[in-house]
Every structure is written in structure tokens, then in C-alpha cells.
N, C-alpha and C positions, 0 to 999 in steps of 0.2 A: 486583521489577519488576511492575508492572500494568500490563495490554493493554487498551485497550479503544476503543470508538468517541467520537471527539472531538463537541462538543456544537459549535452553530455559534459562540457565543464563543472553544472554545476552538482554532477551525479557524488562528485569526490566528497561534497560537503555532507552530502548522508551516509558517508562512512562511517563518522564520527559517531552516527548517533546510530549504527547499524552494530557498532561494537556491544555497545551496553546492551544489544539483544543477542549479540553472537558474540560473544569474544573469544571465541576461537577463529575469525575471520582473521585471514593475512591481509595486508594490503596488494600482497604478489596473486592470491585466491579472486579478490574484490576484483581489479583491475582486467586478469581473464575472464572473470565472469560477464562482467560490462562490458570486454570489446568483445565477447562471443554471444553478447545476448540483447544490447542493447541497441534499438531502441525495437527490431523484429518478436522477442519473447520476453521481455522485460523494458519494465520501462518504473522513473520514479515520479514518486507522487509529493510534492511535498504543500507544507504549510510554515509562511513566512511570517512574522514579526519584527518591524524595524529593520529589514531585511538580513533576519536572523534564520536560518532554518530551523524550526521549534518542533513539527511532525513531520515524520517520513512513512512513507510507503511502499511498497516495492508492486510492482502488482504484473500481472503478465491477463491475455486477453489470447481466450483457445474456444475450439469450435468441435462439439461432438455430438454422437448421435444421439446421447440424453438429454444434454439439459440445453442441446444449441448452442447461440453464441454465447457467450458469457466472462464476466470480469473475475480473475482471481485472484487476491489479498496475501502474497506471501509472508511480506513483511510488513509491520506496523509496530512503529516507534514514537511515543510521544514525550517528551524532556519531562521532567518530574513536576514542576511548576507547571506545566502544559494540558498533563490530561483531563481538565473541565473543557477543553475545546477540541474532543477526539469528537465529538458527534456533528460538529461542522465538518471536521474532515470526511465524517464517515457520510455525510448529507453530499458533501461533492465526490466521492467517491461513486454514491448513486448517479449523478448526473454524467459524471464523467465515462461511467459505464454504459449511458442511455446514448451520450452523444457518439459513443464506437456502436452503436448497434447491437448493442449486450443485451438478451431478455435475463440475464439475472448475474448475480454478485455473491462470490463465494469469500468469505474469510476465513483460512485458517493459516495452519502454520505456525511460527510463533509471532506473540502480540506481547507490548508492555502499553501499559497505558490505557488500553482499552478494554472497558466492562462492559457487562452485559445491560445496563440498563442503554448502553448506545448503539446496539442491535435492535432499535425498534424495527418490529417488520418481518426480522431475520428469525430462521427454523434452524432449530438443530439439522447438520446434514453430516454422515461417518466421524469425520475427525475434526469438525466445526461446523458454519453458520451458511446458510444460504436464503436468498431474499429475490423472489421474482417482480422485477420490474414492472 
């Protein structure tokens, strides 16, 4: 499995699996979203297979006067066969938040695929999960 940051060509291939978590997304919705948010407020995260994308991520990376920098988990989608490998994602998830400078990692939103036993770490925080680096 290889983790890593999607290039904006390859943002289009986590449509596909961004549906089954939203299907009310347009592809006319998607497409603004990305040229008005990527790669400044949004950026994706994905996870390959045979270089298949198999998990996706959506995650954006904001700076306030609570909790500082930090990484936040909009979206999280993992293919039905997939979710026994949502905790590597969620492991580079961590790293990928330490190497922006993040002291912590919010998930919430909506999620398919992922359970709570792959929040090792992670506290309940309002309307999901957060985990200090």
C-alpha cells in the first residue's frame, strides 16, 4: 500500500469514491470546490493498491488560537474490501500532520470505513475525535 498526497490530476480519482460518502456531490460542485480550495485549504490524502486508489482523504490544515496548528479529517473514505487498512492510513495521517507542523489531528465529518478501534490515541472532541501529537 502507498500513502501519499494526490497531485491535482489525480484529485478527480477520489471522486469516485468521495460519491459513496456524499452522493449528493456534483461533479460541477467537486470540480469548484478543487479549483477554489486546492491545494491552499484542502488538499487529498490518498492510499494506493496496484496503483488503484483504495482510501481517500480530504483533509485541510488551519491555525487558531485553541488548539494551534493542526490537521483536520473532512473526509475519509475506504473501498468496502479496504477498511482492515484504515489504521495505516490513519498512522500516516499522523505523520503527515507532524511533517506540516500540526501539534494535533482532528477527525470529524463524515467517515466510511473507519472505526473507532483505529483512533488509538484520539479523545472525543464536540462533533468527533482529536489526538495531540
Amino acid at each position: 500500500m502507498q500513502f501519499r498526497e494526490l497531485s491535482l490530476s489525480e484529485i478527480q480519482e477520489g471522486y469516485s469514491l468521495l460519491l459513496t460518502l456524499r452522493p449528493e456531490l456534483t461533479p460541477e460542485t467537486f470540480d469548484h470546490f478543487i479549483a477554489s480550495q486546492y491545494p491552499k485549504d484542502y488538499r487529498a490524502i490518498g492510499a494506493y493498491e496496484r496503483g488503484n486508489l483504495r482510501i481517500y482523504a480530504g483533509v485541510s490544515i488551519r491555525e487558531n488560537l485553541e488548539l494551534g496548528r493542526h490537521l483536520i479529517v473532512d473526509d475519509f473514505i475506504a473501498m468496502e474490501t479496504y477498511e482492515h487498512l484504515t489504521l495505516e492510513m490513519v498512522d500516516y495521517l499522523n505523520d503527515y500532520a507532524k511533517m506540516h507542523k500540526c501539534i494535533s489531528i482532528i477527525i470529524w465529518g463524515k467517515q466510511r470505513g473507519l472505526s473507532i478501534n483505529d483512533l488509538r490515541g484520539f479523545r472525543p472532541k464536540r462533533d468527533g475525535f482529536i489526538k495531540i501529537l
